[in-house]
N, CA, C and O atoms as a MOPAC input file, in Angstrom:
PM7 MOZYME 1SCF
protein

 N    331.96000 1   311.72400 1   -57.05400 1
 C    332.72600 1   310.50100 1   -56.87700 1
 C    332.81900 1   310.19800 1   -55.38700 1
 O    333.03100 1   310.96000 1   -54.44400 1
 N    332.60700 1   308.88900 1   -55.42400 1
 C    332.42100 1   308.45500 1   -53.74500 1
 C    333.81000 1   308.33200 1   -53.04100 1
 O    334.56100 1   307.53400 1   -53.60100 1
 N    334.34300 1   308.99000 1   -51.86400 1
 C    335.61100 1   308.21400 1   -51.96200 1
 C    335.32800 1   306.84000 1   -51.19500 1
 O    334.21300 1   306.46700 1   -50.83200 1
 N    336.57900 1   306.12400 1   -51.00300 1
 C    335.69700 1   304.61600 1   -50.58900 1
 C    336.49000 1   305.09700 1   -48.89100 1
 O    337.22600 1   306.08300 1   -48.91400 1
 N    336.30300 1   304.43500 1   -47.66500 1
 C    336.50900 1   304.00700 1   -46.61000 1
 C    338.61500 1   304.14100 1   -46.36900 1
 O    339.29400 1   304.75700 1   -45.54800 1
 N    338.98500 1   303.23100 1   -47.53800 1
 C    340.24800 1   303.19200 1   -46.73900 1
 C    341.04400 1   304.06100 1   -47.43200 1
 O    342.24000 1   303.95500 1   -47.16200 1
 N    340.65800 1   305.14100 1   -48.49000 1
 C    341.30600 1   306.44700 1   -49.35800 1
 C    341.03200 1   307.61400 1   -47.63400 1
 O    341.97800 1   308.22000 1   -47.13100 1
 N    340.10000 1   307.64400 1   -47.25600 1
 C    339.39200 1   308.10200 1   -45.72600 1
 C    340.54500 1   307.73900 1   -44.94200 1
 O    341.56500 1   308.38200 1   -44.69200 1
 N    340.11600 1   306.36800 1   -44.54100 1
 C    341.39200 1   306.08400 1   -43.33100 1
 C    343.07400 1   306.30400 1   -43.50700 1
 O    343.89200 1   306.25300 1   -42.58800 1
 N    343.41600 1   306.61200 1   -45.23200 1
 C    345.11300 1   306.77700 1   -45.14600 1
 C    344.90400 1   308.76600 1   -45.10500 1
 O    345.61700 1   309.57000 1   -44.50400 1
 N    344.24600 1   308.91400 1   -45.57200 1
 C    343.98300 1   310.26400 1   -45.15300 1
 C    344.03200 1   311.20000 1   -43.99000 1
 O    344.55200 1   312.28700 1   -43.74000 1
 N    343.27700 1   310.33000 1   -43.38700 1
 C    343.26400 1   311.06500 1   -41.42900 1
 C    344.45700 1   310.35100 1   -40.97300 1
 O    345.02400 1   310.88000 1   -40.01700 1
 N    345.07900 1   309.04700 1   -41.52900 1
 C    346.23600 1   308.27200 1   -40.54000 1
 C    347.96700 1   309.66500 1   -40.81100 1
 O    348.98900 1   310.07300 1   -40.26000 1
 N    347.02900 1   309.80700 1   -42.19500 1
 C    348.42600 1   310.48500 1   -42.53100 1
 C    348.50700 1   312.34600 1   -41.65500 1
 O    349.52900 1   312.96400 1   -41.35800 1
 N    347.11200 1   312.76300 1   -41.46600 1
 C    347.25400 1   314.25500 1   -40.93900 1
 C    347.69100 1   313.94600 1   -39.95200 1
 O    348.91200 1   314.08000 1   -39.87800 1
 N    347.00600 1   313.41900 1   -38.77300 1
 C    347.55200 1   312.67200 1   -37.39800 1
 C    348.85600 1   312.72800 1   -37.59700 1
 O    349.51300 1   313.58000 1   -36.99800 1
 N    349.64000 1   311.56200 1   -38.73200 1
 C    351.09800 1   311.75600 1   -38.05300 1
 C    351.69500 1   313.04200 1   -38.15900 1
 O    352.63700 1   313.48600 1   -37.50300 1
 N    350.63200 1   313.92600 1   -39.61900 1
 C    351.87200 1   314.99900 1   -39.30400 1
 C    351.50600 1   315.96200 1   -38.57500 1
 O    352.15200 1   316.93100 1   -38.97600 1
 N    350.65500 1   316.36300 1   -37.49300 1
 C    350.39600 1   316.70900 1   -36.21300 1
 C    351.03400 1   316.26500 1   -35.36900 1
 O    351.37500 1   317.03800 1   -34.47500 1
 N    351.42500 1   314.96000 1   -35.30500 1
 C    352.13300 1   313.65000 1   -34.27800 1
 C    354.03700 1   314.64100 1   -34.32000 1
 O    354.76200 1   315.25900 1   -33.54100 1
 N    354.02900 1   314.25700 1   -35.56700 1
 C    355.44000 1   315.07300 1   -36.07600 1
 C    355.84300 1   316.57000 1   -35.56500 1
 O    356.89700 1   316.91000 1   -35.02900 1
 N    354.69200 1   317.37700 1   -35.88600 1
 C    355.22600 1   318.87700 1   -35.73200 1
 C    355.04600 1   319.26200 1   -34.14300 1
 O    355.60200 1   320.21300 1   -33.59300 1
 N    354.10700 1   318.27800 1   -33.49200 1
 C    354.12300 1   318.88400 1   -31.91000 1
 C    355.38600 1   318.26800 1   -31.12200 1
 O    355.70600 1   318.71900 1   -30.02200 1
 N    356.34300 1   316.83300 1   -31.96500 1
 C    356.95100 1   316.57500 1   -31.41300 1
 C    358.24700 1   317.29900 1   -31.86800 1
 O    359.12100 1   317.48100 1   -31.02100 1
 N    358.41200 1   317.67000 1   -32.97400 1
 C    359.47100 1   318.05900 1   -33.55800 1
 C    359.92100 1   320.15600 1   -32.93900 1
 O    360.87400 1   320.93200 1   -33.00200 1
 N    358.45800 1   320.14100 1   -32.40300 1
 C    358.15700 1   321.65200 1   -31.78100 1
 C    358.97400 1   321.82700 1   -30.40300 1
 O    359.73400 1   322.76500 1   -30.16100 1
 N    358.72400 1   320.92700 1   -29.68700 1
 C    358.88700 1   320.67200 1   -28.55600 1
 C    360.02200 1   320.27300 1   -28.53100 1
 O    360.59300 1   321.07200 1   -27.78900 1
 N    360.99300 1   319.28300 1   -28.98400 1
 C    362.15000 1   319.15600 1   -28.97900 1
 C    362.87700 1   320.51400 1   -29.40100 1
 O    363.84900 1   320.64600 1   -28.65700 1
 N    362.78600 1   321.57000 1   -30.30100 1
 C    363.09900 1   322.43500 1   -30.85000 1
 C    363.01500 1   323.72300 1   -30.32200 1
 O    363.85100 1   324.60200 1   -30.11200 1
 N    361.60500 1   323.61300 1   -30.12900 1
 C    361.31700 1   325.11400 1   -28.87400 1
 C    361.03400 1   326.12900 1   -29.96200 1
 O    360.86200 1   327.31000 1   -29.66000 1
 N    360.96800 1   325.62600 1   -31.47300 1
 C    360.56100 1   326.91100 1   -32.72500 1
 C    359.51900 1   325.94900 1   -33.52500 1
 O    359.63300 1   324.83300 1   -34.03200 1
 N    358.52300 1   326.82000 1   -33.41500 1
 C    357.19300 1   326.54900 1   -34.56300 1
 C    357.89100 1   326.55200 1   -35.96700 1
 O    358.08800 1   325.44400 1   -36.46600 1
 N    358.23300 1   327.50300 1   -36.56200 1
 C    359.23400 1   327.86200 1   -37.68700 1
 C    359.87600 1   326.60100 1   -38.33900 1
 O    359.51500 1   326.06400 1   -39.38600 1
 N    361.22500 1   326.11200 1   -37.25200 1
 C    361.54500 1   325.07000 1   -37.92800 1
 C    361.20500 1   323.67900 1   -38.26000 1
 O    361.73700 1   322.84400 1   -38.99100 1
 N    359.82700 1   323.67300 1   -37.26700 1
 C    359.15700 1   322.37200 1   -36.86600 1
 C    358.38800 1   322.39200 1   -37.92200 1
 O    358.43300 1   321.44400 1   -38.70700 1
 N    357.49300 1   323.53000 1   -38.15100 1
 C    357.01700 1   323.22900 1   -39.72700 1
 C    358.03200 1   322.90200 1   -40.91900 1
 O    357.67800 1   322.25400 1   -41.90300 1
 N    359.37100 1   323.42300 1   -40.74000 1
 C    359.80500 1   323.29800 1   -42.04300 1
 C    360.43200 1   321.64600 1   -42.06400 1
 O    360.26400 1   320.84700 1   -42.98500 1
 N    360.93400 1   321.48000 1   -41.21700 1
 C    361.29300 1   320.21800 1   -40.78500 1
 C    360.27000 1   318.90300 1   -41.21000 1
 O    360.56600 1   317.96600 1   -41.95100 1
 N    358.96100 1   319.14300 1   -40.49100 1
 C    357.97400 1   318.50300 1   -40.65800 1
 C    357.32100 1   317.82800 1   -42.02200 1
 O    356.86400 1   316.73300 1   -42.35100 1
 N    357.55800 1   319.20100 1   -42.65700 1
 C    357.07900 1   319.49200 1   -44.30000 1
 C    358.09400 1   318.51500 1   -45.03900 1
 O    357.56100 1   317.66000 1   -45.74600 1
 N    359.52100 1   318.52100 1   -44.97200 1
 C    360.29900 1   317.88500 1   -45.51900 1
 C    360.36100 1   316.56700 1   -45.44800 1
 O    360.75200 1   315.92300 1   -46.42200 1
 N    359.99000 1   315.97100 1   -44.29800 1
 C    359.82600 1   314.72800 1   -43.53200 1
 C    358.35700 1   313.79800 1   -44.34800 1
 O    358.22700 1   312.70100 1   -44.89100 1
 N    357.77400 1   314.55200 1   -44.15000 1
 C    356.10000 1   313.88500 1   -44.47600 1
 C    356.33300 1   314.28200 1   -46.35300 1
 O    355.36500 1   313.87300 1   -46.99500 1
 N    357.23200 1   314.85700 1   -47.08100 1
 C    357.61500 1   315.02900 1   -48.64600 1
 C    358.52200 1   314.12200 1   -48.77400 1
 O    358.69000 1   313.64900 1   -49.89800 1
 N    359.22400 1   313.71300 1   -47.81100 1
 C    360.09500 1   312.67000 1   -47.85200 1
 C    359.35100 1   311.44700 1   -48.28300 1
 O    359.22700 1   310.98900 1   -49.41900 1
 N    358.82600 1   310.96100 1   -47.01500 1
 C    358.03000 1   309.44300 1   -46.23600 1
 C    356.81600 1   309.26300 1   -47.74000 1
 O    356.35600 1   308.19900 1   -48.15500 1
 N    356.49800 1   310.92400 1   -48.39900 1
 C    355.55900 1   310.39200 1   -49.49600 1
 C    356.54600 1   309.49300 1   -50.67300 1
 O    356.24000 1   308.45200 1   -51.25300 1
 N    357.86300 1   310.32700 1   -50.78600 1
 C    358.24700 1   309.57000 1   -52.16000 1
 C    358.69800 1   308.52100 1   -51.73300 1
 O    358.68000 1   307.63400 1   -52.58700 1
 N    359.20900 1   308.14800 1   -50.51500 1
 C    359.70300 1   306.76000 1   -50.09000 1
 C    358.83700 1   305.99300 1   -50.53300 1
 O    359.13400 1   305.11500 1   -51.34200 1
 N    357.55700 1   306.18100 1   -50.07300 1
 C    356.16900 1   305.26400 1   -50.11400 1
 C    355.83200 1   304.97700 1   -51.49200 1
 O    355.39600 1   303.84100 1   -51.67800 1
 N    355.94000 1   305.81800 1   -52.61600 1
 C    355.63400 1   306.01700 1   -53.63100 1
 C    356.65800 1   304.74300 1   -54.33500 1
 O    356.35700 1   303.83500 1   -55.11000 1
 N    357.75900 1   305.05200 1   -53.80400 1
 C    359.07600 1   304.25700 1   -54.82000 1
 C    358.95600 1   302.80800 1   -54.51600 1
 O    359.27800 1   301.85500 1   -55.22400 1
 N    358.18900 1   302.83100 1   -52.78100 1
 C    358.43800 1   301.33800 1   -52.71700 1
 C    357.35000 1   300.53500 1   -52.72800 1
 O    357.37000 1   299.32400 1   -52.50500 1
 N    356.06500 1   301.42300 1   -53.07600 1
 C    355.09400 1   300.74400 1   -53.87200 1
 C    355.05400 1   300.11900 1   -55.49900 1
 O    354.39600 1   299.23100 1   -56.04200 1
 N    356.13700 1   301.09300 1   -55.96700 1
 C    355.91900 1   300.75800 1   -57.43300 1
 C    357.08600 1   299.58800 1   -57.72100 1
 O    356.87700 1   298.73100 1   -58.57900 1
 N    358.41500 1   299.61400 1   -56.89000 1
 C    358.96500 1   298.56300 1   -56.28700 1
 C    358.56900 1   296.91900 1   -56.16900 1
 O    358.99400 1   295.85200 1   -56.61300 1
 N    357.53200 1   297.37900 1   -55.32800 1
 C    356.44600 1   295.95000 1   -55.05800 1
 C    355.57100 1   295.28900 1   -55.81400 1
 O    355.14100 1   294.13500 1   -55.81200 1
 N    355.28000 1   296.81700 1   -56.85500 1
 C    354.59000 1   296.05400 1   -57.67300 1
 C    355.37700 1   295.51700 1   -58.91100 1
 O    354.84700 1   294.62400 1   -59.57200 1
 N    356.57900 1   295.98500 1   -59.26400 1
 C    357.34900 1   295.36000 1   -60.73100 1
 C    357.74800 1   293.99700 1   -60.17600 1
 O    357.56700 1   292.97900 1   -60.84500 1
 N    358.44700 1   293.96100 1   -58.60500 1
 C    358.50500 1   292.73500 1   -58.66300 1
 C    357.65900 1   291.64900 1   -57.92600 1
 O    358.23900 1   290.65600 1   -57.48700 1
 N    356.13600 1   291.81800 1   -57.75200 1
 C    355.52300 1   290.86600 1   -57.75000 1
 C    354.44700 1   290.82800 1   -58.90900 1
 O    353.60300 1   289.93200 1   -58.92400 1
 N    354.47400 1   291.48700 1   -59.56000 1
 C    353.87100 1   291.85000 1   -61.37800 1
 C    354.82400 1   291.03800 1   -62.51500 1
 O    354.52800 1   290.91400 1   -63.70400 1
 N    356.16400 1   290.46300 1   -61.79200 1
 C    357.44600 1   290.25600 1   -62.71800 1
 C    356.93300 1   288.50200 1   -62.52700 1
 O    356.83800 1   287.81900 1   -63.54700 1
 N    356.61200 1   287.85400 1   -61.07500 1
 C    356.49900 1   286.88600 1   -60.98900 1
 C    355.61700 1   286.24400 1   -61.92400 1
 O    355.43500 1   285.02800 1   -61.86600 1

């Protein structure tokens, strides 16, 4: 199965941030430890947010 181009681009946009996340969340912190755990929770978060307010978008422009 091919993947297509922009399954690719949310893919790498999404490792980036959470690299973006854990070197910043490291550094403010001064512990690898909690920056991963922190990180992990954050980017498990931002998925179901994304998730809820896609399906959100779609009942109510699917409703119109």
């Amino acid at each position: 199965m091919k993947v297509d181009n922009l399954a690719k681009k949310v893919a790498l946009w999404r490792l980036i941030s959470i690299m973006i996340t854990l070197i910043v969340v490291s550094a403010v912190t001064g512990d690898i430890k909690s920056a991963t755990g922190i990180t992990v929770f954050l980017h498990a978060l931002l998925t179901i947010c994304h998730y809820a307010f896609e399906r959100a978008w779609k009942r109510y422009y699917e409703s119109r």
